[in-house]
ROVEX-205666 format. One record per atom (N, C-alpha, C, CB): residue in three letters; x, z, y. Coordinates in pm, whole numbers, padded with zeros to 5 digits, always signed. Atoms other than C-alpha are relative to their C-alpha. Glycine has a CB too. Layout:
<recs>
ALAXZY/...
</recs>
This chain:
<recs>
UNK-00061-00070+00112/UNK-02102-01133+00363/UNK+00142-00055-00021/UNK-00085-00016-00129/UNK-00114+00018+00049/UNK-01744-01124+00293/UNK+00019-00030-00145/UNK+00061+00097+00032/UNK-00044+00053+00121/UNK-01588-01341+00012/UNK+00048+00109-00053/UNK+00092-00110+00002/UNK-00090-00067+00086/UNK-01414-01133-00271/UNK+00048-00073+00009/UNK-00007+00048-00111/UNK-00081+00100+00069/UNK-01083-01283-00364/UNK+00064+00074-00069/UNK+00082-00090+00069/UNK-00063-00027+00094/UNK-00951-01305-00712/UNK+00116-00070-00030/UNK-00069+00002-00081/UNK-00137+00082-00005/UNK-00699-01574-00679/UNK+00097+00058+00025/UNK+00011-00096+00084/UNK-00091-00026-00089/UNK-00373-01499-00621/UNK+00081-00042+00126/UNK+00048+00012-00052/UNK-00066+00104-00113/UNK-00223-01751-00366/UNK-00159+00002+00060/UNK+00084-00189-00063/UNK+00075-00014-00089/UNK-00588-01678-00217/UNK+00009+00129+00055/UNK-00110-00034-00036/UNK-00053-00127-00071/UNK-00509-01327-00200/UNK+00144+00025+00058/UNK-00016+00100-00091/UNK-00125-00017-00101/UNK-00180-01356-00074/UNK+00003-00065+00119/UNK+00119-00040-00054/UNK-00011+00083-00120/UNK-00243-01605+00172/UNK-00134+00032+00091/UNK+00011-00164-00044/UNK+00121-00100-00129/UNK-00531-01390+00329/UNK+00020+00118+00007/UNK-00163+00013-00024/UNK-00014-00146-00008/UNK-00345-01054+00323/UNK-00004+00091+00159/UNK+00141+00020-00069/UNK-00002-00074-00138/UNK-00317-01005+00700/UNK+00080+00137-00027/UNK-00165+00032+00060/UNK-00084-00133-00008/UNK-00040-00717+00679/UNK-00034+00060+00102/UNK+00143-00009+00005/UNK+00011-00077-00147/UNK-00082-00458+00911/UNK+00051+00099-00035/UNK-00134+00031+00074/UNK-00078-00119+00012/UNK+00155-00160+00992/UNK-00094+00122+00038/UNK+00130-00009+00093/UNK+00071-00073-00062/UNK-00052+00127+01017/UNK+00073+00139+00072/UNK-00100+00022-00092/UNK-00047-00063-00054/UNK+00028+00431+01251/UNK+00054+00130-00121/UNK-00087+00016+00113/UNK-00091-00161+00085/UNK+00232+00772+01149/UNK+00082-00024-00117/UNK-00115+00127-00076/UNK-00129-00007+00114/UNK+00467+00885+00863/UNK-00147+00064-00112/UNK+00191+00152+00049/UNK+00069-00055+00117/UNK+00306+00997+00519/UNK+00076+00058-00052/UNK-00059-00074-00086/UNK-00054-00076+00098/UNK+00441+01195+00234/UNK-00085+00043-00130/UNK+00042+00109+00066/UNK+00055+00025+00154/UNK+00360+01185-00154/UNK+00028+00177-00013/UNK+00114-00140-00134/UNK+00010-00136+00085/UNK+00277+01547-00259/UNK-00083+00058-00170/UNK-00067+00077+00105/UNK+00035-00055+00136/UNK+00169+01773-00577/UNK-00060+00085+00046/UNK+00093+00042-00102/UNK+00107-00144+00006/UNK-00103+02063-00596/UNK+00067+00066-00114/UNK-00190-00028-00040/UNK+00022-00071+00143/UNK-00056+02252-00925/UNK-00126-00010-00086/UNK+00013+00139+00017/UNK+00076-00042+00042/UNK-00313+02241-01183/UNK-00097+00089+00022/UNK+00037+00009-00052/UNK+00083-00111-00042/UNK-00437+02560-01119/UNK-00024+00004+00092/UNK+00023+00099-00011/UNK+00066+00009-00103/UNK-00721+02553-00891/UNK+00033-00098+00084/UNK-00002+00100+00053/UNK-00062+00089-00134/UNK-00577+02258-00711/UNK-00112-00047+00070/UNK+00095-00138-00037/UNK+00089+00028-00108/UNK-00829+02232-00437/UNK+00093-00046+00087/UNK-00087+00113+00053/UNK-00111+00035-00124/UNK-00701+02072-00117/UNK-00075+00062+00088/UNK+00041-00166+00047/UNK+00035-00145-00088/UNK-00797+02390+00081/UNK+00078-00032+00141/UNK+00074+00169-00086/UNK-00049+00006-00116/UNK-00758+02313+00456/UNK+00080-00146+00019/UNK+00081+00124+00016/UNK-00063+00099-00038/UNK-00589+01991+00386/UNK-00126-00152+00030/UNK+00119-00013-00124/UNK+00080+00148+00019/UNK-00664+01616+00469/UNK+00052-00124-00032/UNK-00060-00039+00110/UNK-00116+00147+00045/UNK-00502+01354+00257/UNK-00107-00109+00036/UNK+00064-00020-00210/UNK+00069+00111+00002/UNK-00597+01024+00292/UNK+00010-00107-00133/UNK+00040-00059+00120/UNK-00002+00022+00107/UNK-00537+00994-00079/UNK-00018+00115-00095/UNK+00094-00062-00010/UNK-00048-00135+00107/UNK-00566+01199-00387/UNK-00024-00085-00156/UNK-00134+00181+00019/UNK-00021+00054+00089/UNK-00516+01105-00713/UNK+00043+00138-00112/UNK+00095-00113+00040/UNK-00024-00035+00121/UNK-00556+01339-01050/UNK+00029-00019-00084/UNK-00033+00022-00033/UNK-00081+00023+00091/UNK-00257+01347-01264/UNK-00023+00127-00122/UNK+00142-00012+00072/UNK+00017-00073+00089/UNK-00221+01543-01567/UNK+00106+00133+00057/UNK+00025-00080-00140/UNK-00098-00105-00117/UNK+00073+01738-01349/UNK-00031+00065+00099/UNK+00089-00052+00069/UNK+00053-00106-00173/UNK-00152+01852-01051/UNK-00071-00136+00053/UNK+00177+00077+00154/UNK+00085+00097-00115/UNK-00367+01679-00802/UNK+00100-00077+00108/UNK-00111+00106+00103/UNK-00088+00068-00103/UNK-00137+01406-00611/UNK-00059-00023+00146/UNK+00038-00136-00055/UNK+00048+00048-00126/UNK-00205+01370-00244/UNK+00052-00034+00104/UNK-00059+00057+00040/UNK-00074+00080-00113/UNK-00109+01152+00046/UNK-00015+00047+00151/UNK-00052-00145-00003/UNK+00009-00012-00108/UNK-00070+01336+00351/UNK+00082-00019+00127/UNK-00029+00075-00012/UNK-00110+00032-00159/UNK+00038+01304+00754/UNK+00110+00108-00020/UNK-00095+00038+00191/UNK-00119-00088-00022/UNK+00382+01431+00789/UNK-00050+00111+00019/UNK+00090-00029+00106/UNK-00033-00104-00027/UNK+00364+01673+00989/UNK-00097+00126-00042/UNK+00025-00017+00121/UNK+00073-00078+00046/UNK+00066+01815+00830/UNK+00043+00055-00143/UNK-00114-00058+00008/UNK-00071-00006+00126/UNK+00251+01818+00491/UNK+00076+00106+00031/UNK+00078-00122-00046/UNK-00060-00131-00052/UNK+00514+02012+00692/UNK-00062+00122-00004/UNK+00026-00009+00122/UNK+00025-00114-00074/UNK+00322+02248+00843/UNK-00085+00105-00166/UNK-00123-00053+00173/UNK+00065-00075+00093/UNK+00164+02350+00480/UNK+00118-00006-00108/UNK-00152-00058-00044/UNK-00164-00092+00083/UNK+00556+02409+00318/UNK-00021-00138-00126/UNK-00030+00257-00099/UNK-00013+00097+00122/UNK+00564+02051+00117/UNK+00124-00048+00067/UNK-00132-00122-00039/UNK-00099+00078-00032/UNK+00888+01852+00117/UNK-00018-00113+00094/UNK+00044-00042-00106/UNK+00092+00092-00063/UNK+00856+01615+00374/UNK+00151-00138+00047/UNK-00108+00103+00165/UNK-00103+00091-00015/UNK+01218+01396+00335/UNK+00004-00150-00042/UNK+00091+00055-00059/UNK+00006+00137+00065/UNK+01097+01091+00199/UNK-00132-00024+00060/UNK+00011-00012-00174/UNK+00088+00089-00081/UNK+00878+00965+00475/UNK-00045-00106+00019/UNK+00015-00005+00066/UNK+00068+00161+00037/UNK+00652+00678+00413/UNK-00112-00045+00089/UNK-00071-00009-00157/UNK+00098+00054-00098/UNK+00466+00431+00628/UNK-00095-00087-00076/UNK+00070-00082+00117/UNK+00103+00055+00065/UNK+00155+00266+00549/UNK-00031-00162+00051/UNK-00118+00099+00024/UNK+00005+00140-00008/UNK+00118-00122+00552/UNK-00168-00011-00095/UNK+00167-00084-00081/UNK+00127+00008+00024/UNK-00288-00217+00498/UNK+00032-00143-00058/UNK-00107+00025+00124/UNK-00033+00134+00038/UNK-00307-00548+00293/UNK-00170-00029+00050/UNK+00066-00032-00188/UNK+00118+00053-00096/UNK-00628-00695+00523/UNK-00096-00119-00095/UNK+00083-00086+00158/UNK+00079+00164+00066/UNK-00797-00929+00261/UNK-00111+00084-00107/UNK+00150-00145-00125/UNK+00111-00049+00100/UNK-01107-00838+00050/UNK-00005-00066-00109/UNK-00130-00003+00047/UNK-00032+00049+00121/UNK-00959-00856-00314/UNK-00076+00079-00090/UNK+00140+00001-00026/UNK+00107-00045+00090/UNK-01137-00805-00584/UNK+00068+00126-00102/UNK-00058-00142-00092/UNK-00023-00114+00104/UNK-01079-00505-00843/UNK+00065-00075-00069/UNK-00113+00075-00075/UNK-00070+00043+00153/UNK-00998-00727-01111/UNK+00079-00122+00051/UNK-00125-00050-00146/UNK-00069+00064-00016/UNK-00820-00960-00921/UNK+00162-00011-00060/UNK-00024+00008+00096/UNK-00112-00001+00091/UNK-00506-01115-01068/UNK+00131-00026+00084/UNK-00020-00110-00114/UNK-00115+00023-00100/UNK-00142-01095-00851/UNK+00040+00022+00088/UNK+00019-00061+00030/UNK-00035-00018-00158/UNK-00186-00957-00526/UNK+00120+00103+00004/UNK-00139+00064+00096/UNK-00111-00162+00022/UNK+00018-00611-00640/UNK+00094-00052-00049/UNK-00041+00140-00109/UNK-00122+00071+00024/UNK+00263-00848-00835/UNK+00064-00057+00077/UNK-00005-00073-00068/UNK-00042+00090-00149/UNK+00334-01070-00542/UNK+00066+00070+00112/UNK-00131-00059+00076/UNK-00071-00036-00106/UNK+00386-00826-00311/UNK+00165+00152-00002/UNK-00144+00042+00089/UNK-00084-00065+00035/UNK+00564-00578-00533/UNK+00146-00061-00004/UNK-00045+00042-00104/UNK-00121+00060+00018/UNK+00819-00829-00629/UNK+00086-00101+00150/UNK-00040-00094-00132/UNK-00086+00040-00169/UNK+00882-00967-00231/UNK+00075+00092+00018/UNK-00086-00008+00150/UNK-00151-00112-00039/UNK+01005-00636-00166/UNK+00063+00009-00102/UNK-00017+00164+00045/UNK-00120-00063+00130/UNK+01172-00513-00530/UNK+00083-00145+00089/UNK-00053-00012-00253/UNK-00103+00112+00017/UNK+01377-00873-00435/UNK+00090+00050+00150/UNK-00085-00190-00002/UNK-00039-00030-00131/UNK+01463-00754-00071/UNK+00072+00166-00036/UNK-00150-00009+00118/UNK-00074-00105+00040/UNK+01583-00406-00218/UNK-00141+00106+00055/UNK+00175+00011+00080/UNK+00092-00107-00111/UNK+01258-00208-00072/UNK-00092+00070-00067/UNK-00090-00071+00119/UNK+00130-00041+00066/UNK+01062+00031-00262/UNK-00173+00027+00034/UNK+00038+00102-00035/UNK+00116-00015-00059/UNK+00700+00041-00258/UNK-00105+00091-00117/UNK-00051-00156+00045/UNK+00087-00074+00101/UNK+00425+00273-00383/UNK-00180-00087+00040/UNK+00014+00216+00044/UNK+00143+00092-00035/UNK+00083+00039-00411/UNK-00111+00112-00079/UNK-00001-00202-00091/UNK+00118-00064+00033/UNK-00252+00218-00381/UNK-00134-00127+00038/UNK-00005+00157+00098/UNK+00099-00006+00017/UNK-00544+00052-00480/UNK-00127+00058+00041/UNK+00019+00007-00061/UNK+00115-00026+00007/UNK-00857+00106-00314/UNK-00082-00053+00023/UNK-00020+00062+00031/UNK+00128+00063+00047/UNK-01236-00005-00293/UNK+00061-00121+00108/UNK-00180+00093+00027/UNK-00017+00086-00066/UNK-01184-00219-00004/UNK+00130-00043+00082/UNK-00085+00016+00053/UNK-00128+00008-00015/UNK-00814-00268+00033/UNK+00119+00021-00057/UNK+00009+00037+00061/UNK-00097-00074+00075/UNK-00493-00234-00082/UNK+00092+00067+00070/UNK+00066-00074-00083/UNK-00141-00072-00076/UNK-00184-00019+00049/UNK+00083+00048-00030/UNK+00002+00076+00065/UNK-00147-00039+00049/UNK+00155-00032+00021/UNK+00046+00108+00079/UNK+00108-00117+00012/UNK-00080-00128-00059/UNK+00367+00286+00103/UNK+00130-00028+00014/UNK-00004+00125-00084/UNK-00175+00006+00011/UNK+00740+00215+00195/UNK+00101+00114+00111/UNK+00048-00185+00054/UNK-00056-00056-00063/UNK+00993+00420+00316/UNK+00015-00021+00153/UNK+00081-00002-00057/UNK-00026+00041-00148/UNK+00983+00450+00707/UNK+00086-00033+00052/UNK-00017+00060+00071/UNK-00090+00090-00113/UNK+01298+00319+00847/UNK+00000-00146-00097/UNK+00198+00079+00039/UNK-00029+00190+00011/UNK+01257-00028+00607/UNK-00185-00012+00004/UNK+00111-00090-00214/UNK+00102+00057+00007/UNK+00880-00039+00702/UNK-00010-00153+00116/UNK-00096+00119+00021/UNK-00002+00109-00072/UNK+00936-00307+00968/UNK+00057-00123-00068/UNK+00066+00028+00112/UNK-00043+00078+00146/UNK+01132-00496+00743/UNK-00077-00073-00081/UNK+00039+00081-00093/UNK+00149+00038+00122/UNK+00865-00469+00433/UNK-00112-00076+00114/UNK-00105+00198-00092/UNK+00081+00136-00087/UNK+00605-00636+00712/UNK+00016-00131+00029/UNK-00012+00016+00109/UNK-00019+00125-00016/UNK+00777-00881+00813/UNK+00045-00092-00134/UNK+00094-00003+00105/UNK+00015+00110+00088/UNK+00840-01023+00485/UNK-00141+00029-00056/UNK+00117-00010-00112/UNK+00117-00020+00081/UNK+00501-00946+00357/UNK-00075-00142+00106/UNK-00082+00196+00003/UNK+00091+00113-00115/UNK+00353-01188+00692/UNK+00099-00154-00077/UNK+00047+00045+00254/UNK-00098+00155+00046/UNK+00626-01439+00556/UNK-00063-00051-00140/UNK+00203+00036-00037/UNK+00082+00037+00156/UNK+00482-01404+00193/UNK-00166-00062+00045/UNK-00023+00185-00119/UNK+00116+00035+00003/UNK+00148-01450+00330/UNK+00007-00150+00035/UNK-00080+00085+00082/UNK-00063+00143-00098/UNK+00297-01756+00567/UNK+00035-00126-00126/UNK+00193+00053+00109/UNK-00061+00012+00154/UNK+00454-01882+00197/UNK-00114-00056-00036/UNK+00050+00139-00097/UNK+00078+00038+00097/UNK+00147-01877-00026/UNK-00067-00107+00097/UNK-00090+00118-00073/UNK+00099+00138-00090/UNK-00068-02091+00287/UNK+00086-00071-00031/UNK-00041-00013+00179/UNK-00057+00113+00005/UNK+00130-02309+00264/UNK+00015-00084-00059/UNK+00061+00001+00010/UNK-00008+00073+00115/UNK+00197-02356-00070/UNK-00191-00051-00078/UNK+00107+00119-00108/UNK+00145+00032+00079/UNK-00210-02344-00143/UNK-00054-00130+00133/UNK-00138+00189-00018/UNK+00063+00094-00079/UNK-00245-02633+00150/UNK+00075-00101-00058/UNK+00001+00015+00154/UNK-00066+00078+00031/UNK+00017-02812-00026/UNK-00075-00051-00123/UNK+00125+00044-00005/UNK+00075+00045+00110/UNK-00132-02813-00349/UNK-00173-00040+00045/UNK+00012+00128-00115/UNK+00137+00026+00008/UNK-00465-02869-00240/UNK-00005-00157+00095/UNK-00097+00148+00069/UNK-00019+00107-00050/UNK-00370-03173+00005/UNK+00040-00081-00108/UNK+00079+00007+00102/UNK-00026+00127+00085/UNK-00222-03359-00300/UNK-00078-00052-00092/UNK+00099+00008-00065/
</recs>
């Protein structure tokens, strides 16, 4: 059985980043009837504005959504708990400090950041550095 972690410097320092494949794109349904008819996000999320959903580019394309703000998906690899405290702060504020926006989704067994595709290589490599960071600092404190 896999640990939960609620720590933060335990969840940051077991995030294992990983870049995952393709481009994404943040879309809207409408209220009315918003079914996702023929589509396949790999998110959805009911706003009071329409049904939000996270789909592959070119599938976004091909069903007449905007598709100029292309986002790559970075998996945060650590089994954090729901109510855990810092992991979304920690990694929000590595990038906000680096200039890099990120959209963090929350789910059961993971988390995932969304960043614009030409600074997703970028956002990884400081996210492995943040992870590189907190070990360090939780071997430091725990050696003294």
């Amino acid at each position: 059985m896999t640990t939960v972690l609620r720590d933060k410097f335990d969840m940051l320092s077991n995030m294992k980043p990983s870049l995952e494949d393709g481009e994404y794109v943040f879309c809207s349904l409408p209220n009315e009837g918003s079914k996702v008819h023929n589509l396949n996000p790999i998110a959805t999320f009911q706003e009071r504005e329409g049904l939000a959903v996270v789909l592959e580019k070119g599938e976004a394309h091909g069903a007449g959504f905007e598709t100029s703000l292309a986002m790559r998906q970075i998996t945060l690899n650590v089994n954090s708990a729901l109510d855990g405290v810092g992991l979304t702060a920690g990694v929000a504020a590595c990038l906000a400090e680096a200039g890099i926006p990120c959209n963090m989704v929350a789910a059961y067994h993971h988390d995932h950041i969304f960043v614009p595709a030409g600074l997703a290589d970028r956002a990884l490599q400081l996210l492995i550095s943040l992870q590189g960071d907190s070990a360090r600092a939780m071997r430091n404190v725990d050696g003294q």
